[in-house]
Every structure is written in structure tokens, then in C-alpha cells.
PASEDO-704462 format. One record per residue: x, y, z of N, C-alpha, C, O in turn; residue number from 1. Coordinates in steps of 0.001 Angstrom, whole numbers, always signed. Atoms other than C-alpha are relative to their C-alpha. Layout:
BEGIN
<pt <X Y Z> <X Y Z> <X Y Z> <X Y Z> NUM> ...
% end
This chain:
BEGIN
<pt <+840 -1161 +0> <+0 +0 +0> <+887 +1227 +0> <+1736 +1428 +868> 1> <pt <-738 -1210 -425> <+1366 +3310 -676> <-1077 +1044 +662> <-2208 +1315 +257> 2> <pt <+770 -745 -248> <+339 +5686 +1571> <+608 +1717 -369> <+1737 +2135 -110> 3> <pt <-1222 -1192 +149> <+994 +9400 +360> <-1163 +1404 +255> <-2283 +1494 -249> 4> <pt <+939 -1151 +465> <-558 +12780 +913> <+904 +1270 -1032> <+2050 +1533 -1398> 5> <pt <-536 -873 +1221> <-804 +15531 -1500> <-574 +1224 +585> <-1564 +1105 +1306> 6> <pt <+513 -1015 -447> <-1415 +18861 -679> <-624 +1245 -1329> <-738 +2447 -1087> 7> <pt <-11 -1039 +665> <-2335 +20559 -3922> <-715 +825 +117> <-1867 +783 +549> 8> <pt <+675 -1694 -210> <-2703 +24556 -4231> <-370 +345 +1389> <-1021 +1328 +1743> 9> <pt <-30 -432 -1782> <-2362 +24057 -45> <-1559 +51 +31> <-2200 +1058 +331> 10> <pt <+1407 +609 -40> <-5903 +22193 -347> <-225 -857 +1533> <-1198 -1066 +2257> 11> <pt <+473 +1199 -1231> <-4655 +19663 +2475> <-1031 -1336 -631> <-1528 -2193 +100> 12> <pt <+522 +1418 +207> <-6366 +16966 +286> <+1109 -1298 -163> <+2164 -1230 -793> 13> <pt <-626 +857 +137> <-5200 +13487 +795> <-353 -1049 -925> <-1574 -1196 -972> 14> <pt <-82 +823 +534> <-4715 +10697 -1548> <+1028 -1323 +373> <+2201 -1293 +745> 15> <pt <-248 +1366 -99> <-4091 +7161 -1253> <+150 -1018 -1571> <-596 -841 -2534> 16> <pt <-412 +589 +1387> <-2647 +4729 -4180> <+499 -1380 +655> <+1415 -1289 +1472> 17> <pt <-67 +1474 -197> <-2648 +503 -3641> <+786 -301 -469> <+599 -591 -1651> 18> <pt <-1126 +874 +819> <+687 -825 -4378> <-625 -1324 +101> <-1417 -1820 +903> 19> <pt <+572 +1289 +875> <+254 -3981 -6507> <+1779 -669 +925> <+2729 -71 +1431> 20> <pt <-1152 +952 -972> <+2763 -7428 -4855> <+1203 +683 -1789> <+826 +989 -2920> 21> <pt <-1123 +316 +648> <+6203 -7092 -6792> <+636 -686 -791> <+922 -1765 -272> 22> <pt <+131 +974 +518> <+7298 -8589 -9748> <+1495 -1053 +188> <+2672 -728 +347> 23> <pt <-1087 +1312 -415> <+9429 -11884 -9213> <+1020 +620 -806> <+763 +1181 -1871> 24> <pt <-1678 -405 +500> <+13170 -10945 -10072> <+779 -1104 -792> <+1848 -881 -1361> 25> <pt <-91 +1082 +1267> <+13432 -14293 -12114> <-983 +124 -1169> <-1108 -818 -1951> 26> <pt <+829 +455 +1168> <+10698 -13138 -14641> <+693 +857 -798> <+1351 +1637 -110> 27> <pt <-597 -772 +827> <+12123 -11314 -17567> <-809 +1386 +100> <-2037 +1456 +144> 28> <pt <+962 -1078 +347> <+11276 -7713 -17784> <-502 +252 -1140> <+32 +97 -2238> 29> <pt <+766 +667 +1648> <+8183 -7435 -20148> <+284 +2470 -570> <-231 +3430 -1144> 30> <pt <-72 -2049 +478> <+9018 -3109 -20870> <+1084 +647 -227> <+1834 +451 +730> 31> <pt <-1175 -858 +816> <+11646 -1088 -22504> <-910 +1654 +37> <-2055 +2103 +6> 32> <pt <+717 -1061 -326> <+11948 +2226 -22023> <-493 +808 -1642> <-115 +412 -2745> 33> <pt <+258 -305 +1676> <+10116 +4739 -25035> <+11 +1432 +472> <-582 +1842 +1471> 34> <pt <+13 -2012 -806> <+10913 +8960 -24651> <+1220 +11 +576> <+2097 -834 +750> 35> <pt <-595 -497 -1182> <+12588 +10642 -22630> <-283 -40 +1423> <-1437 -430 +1599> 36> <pt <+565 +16 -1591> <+12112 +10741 -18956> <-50 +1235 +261> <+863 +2015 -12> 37> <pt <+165 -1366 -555> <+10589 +13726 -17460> <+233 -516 +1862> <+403 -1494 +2592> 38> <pt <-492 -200 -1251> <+11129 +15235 -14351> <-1502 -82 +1807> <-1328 +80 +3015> 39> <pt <+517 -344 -953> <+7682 +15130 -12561> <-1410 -976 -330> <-1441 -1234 -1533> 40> <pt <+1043 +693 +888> <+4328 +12993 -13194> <-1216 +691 +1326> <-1108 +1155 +2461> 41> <pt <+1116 -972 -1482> <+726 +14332 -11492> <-457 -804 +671> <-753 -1771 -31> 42> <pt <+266 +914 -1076> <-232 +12460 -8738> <-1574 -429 -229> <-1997 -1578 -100> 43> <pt <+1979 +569 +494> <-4470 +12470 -9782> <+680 -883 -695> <+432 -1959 -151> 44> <pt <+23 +1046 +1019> <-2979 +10334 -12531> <+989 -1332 +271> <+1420 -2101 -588> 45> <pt <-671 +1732 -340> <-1107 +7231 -10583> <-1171 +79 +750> <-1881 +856 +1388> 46> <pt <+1709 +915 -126> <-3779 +4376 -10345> <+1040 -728 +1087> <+991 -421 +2278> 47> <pt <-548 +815 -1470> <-1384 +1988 -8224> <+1924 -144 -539> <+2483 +363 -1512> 48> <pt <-1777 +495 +227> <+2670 +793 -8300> <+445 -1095 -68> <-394 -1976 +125> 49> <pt <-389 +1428 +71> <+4710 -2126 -8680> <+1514 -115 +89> <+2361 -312 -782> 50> <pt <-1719 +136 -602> <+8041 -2172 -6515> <+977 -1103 -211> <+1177 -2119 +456> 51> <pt <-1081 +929 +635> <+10604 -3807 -8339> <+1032 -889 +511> <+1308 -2073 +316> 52> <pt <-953 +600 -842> <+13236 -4052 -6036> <+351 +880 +897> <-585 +1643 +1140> 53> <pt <-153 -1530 -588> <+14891 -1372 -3826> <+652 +1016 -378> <+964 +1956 +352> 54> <pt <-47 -1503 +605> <+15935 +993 -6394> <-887 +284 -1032> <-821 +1360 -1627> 55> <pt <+1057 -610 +1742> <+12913 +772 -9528> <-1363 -412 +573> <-1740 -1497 +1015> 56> <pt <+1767 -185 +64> <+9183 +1661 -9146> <-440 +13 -1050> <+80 +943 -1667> 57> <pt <+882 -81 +931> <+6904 +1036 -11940> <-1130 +777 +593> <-1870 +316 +1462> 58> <pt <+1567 -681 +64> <+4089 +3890 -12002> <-1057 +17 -418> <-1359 +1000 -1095> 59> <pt <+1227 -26 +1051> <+868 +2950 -13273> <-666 +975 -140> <-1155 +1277 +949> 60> <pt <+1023 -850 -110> <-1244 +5760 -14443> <-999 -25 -865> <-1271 -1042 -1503> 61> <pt <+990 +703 +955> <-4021 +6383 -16397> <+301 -182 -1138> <+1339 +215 -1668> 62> <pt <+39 +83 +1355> <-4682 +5459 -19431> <+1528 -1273 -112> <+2307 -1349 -1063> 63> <pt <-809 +750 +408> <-2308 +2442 -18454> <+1784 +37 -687> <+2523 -878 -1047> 64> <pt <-1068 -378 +149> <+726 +4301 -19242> <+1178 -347 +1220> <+912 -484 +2414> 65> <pt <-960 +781 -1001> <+4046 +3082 -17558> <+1247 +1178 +369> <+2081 +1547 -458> 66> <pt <-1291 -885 -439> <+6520 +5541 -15596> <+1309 -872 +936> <+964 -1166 +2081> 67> <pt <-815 +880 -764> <+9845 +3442 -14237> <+1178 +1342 +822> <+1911 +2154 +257> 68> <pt <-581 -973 -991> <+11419 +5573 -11242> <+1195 -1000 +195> <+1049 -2188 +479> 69> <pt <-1302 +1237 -571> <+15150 +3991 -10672> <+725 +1357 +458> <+1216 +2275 -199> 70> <pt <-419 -355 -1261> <+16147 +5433 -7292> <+1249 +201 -671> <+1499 -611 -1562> 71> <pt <-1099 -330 +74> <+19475 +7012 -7773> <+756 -457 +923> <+1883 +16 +772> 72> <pt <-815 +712 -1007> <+20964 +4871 -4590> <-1068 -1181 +344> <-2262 -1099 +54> 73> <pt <+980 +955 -429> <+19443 +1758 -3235> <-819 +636 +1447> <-534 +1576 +2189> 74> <pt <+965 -698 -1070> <+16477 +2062 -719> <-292 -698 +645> <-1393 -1182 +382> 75> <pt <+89 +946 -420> <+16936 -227 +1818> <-1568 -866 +700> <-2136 -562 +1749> 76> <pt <+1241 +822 -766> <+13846 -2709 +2588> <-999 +390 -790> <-2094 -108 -530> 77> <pt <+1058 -355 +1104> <+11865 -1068 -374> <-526 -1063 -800> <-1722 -1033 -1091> 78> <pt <+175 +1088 +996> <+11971 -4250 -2605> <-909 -1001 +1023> <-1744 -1665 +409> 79> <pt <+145 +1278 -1091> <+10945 -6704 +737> <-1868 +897 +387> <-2923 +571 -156> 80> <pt <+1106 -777 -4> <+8094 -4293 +1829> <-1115 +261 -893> <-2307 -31 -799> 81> <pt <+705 -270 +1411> <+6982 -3103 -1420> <-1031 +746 +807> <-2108 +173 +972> 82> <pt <+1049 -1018 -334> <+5103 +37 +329> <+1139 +858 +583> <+2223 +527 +1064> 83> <pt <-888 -1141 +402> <+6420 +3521 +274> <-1381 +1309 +244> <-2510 +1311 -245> 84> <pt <+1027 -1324 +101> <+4728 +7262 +1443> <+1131 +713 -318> <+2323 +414 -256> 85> <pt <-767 -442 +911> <+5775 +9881 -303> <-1056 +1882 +911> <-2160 +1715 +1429> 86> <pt <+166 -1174 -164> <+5033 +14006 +749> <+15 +960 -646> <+1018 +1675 -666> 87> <pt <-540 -1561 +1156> <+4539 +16800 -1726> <-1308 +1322 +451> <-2321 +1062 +1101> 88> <pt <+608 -941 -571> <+2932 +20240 -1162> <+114 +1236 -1908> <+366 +2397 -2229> 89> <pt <+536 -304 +1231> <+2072 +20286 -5043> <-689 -1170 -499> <-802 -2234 +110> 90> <pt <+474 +1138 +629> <+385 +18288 -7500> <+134 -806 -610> <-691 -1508 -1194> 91> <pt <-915 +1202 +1053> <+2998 +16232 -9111> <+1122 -914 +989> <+1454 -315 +2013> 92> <pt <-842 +832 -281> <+5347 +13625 -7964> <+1510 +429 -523> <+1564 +467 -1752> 93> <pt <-1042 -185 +777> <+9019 +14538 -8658> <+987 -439 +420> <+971 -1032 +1499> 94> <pt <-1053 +599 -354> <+12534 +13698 -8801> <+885 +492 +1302> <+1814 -60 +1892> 95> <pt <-713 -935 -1486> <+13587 +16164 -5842> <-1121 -905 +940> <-763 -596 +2077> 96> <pt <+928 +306 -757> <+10511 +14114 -4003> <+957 -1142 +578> <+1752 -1843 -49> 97> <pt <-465 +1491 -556> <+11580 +11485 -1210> <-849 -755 +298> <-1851 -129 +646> 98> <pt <+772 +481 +45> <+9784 +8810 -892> <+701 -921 +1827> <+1910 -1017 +2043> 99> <pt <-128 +887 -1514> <+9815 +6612 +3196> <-322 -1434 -365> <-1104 -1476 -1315> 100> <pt <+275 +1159 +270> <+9598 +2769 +3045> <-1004 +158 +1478> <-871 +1054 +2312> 101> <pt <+1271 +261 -952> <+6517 +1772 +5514> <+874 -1284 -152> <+1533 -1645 -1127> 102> <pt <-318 +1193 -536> <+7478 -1546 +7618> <-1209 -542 +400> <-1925 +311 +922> 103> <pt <+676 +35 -526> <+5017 -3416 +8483> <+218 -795 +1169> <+799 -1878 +1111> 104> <pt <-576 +229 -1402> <+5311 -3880 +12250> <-963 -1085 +675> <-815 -1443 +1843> 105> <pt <+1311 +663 -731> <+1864 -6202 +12666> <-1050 +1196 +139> <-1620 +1521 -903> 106> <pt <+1075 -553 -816> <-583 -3761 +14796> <+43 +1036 -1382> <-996 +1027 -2042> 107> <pt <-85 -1012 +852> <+373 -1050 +12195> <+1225 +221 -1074> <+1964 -663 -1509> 108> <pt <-1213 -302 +1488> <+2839 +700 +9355> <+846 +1089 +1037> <+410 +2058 +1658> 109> <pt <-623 -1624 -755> <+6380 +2568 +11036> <+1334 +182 -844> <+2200 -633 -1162> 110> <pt <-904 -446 +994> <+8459 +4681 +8927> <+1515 -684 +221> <+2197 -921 +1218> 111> <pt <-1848 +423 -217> <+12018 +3358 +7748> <+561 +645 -1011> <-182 +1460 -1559> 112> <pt <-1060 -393 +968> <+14599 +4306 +5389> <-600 +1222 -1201> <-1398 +762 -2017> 113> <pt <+437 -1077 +948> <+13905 +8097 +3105> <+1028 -406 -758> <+2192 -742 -537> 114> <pt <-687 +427 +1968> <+14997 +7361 -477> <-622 +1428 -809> <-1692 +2005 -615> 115> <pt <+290 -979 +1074> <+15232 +10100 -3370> <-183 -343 -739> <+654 -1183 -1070> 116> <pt <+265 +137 +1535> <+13611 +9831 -6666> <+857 +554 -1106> <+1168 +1728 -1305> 117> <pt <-242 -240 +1482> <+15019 +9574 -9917> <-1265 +136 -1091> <-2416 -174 -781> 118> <pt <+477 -800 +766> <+13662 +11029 -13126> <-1126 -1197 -302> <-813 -2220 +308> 119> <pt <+1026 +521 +220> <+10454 +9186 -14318> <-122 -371 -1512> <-551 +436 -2338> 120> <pt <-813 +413 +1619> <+11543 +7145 -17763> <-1410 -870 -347> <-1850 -1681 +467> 121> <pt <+1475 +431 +717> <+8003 +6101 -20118> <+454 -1158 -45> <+1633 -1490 -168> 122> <pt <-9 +1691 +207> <+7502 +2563 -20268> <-750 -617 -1242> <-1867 -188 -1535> 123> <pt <+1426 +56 +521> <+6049 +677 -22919> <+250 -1909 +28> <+1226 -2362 +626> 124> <pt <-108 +1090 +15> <+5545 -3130 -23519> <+779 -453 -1020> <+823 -72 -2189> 125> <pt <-1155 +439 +1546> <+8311 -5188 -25318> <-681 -642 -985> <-1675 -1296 -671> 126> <pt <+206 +452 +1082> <+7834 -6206 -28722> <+155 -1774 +318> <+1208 -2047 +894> 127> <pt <+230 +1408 +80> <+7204 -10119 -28670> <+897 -617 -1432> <+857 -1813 -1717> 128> 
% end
């Protein structure tokens, strides 16, 4: 589960986004990247995530489009967890953004390890 709030235009509205389980590190990756990578993606438009390992996030957003975030250092316990809150006081997600791994402790979720984002590189599905 990621839990993240957003504050856009200093609204104080929060949003919530369901990380999806992680994909096995023996399956081949099915996506290559397509573009350039920008620097920021809008937060209304991630549907859920898919924590790779503990430096690459897959972003799902709409319209099924694929953003791959690869952490500029590893993020320890990110890959094992696979849940991550994140803090912005706009309406986009960016590469200056840090993101917290959530542990889960049983009774509840308690913050561990702040990780920085890298740039946000388009995904698309590999050619077969």
C-alpha cells in the first residue's frame, strides 16, 4: 500500500494509491523504455505501483501508461516491503521528491529508510 498525501494549491487533500505485490526478479522484464524521462508525473494520474526491487518503481497511471522511477541509490527494505509514502505540497510527484519505506510492524505501518527519486523514464511493452 502506498500511503501518500498531496497537498495541492495548499488544499490539504489526501490521496491514497494501492501498491500492486512485486514482480518476481526471475521473470524477464516485459518493458523497454520509449521517450525521454521527465522530471515530474501528477499524482491524480497514478492508479497503483509495482516495486521492483529497492531501487525501480513502476508507475501505473491512467490510461495504463508506464513511468519506471530507478532510485538514484538503493532504498533499503523497499523491494521486501513493497510500500512507500511519499510528501509533496504540489500536484505532481518529482525527482527532488523522497519517498519513506513503511514496515510493516503487525498492529500497524512505522516509517524506515527516506529514499530520493530519480527522473520518471516512459515505459512501454516489449515487442514479442
Amino acid at each position: 500500500m502506498i500511503i501518500s498525501r498531496a497537498h495541492p494549491l495548499a488544499l490539504g487533500l489526501a490521496l491514497t494509491v494501492a501498491v500492486t505485490p512485486a514482480i518476481a526478479k526471475d521473470k524477464p522484464d516485459p518493458y523497454v523504455a520509449k521517450g525521454e524521462a521527465v522530471s515530474c508525473i501528477p499524482i491524480q494520474s497514478i492508479r497503483s505501483t509495482n516495486v521492483r526491487d529497492d531501487r525501480t518503481i513502476d508507475f501505473v497511471t491512467t490510461g495504463r501508461k508506464i513511468y519506471r522511477n530507478t532510485l538514484p541509490n538503493s532504498c533499503p527494505s523497499l523491494g521486501f516491503e513493497q510500500r512507500f509514502s511519499y510528501q509533496t505540497s504540489i500536484s505532481q510527484l518529482c525527482s527532488v521528491d523522497i519517498i519513506t519505506v513503511l514496515w510493516n510492524t503487525g498492529p500497524g505501518l512505522q516509517p524506515g529508510a527516506s529514499c530520493g527519486l530519480g527522473k520518471f523514464q516512459p515505459m512501454e511493452k516489449a515487442a514479442k
